[in-house]
C-alpha positions in Angstrom: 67.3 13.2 30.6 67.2 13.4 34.2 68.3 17.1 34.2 66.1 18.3 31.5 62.9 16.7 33.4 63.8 19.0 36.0 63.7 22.0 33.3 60.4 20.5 32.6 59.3 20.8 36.2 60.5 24.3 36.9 58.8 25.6 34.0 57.5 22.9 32.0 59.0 24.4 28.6 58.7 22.7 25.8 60.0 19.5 25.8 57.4 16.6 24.6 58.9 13.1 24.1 62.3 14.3 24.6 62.0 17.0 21.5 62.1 20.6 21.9 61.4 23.7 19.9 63.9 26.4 20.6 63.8 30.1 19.4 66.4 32.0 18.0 65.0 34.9 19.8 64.1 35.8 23.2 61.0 37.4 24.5 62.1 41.1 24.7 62.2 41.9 28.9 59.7 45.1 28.2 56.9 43.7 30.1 55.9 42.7 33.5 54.3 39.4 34.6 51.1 39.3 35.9 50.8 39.9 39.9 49.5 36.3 40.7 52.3 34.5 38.3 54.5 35.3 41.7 54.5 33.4 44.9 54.5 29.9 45.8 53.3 27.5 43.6 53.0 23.3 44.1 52.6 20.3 42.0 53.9 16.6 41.0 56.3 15.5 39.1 56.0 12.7 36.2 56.6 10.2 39.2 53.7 11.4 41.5 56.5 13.6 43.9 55.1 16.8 45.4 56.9 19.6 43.8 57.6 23.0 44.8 57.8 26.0 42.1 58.8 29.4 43.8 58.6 32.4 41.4 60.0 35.8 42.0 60.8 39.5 40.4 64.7 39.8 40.3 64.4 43.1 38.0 62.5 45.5 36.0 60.4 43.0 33.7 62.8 39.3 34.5 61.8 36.3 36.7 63.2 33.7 38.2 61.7 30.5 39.1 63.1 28.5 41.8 61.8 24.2 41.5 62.8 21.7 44.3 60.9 18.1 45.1 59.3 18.7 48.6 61.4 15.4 50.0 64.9 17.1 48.6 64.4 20.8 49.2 68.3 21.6 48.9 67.9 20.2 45.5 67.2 23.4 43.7 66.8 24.4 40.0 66.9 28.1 39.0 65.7 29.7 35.9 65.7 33.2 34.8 62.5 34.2 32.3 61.1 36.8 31.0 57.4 37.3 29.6 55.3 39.2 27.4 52.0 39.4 26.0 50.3 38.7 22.7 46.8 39.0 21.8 44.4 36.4 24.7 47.7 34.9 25.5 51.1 35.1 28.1 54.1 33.5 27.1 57.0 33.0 28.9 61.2 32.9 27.6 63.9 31.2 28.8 67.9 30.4 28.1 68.4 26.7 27.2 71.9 25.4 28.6 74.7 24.9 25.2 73.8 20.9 25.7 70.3 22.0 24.6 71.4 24.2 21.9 71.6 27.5 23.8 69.1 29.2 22.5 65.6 30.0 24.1 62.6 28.1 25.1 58.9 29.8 25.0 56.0 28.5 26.3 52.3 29.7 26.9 50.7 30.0 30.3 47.2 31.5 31.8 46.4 31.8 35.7 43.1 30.2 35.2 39.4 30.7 37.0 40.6 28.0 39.4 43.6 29.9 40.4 46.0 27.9 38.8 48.7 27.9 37.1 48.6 25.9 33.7 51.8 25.9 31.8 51.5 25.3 27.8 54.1 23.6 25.6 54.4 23.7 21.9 53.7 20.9 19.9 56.6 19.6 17.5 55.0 18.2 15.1 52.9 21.3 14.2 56.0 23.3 14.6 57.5 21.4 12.0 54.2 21.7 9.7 54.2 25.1 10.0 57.8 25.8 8.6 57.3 23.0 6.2 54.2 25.5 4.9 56.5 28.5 5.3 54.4 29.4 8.5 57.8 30.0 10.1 61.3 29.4 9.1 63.4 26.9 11.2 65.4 23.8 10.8 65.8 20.7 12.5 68.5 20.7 15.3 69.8 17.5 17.2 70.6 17.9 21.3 71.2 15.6 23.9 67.5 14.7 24.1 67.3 14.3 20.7 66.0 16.0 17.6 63.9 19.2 18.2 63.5 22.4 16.1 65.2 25.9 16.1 63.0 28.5 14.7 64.5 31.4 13.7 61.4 33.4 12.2 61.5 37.1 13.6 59.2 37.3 17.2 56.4 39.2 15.0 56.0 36.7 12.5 55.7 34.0 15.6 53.4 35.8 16.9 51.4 36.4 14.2 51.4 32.1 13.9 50.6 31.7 17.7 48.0 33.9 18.2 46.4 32.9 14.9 43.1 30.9 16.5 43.2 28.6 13.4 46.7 27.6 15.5 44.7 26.9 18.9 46.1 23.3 19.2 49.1 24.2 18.9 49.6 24.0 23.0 49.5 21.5 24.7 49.0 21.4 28.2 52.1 20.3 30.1 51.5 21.0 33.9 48.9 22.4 36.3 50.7 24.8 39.2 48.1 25.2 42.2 49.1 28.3 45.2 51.3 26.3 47.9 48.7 25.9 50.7 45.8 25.8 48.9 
C-alpha cells in the first residue's frame, strides 16, 4: 500500500480505505487548469511528514504533478493529469498503473477563499449505490489494494450524476494543499 499512499499524496485520488473507483474514461485534455492550480504547493502526509506537491503545464491542456516528503526530496512521484470543468466544479484525471487496473482516476478539487488547495475524493459506497440504482453503470473490480469499482458510464452521464446537487456528498475531502511559503 505503501506506493499507492504516495498516489494519494501527489494527488489524493480516490482511494478511501484502500478502495478506489476508477473510470473507464478519461477527462478529455480540451481544457486548461486554472492559473493558481500551478506552483508550489505543501502539506502532510497520513504520518504528520511535511510534504511537497509541485504542479506544472507540460502541454496544451496536461499537467503534471511532481510529490516528494520534504526529509527525502530525491524521492519523487510524477503524475500526468488532465482537467476539466463541469457545472460549480473542477475535476481532475489521471492514468492508474495496470496493478491498479489501468484505467483512470478522477477526483474534484476547488482553490478555496483561503488560498488552498482542497482535493476531493469519491466516496465508494455511493458509487456503488448509484450503479446499483442505475445512476451509472460499473462493476466491482479487485486490485492490489483491494476491491474498488470501475465505472464505465459515458463522461456525460457522470457528469450529469456529479454535478447533480442532490449528489453533494458524494466528495469527500481527502487533503488540504496550502502555497509553499505561506
Amino acid at each position: 500500500m505503501k506506493t499507492w499512499r504516495r498516489v494519494v499524496i501527489a494527488l489524493s485520488f480516490l482511494l478511501l480505505s484502500g478502495c478506489l473507483v476508477t473510470f473507464k474514461d478519461p477527462l478529455p485534455a480540451h481544457e486548461a487548469a486554472p492559473p493558481a492550480l500551478l506552483g508550489q504547493w505543501s502539506s502532510k502526509n497520513a504520518w504528520g511528514e511535511p510534504l511537497n506537491l509541485r504542479i506544472t503545464r507540460v502541454g496544451e491542456h496536461r499537467y503534471k504533478a511532481v510529490s516528494y516528503p520534504t526529509a527525502k526530496p530525491q524521492q519523487r512521484d510524477e503524475y500526468l493529469f488532465s482537467v476539466s470543468r463541469h457545472g460549480d466544479r473542477w475535476y481532475l484525471s489521471a492514468p492508474l498503473p495496470a496493478k491498479l487496473g489501468g484505467h483512470f482516476i478522477l477526483a474534484g478539487f476547488e482553490i478555496d477563499e483561503k488560498h488552498e488547495l482542497v482535493v476531493y475524493n469519491l466516496d465508494l459506497e455511493q458509487i456503488h449505490q448509484a450503479i446499483g440504482q442505475k445512476s451509472l453503470h460499473g462493476s466491482t473490480v479487485q486490485t492490489v489494494e483491494g476491491a474498488g469499482v470501475l465505472v464505465d458510464s459515458p463522461l456525460d452521464q457522470v457528469f450529469a450524476y456529479l454535478d447533480d446537487p442532490a449528489n453533494a456528498d458524494v466528495f469527500v475531502e481527502a487533503v488540504r494543499y496550502r502555497r509553499a511559503g505561506k
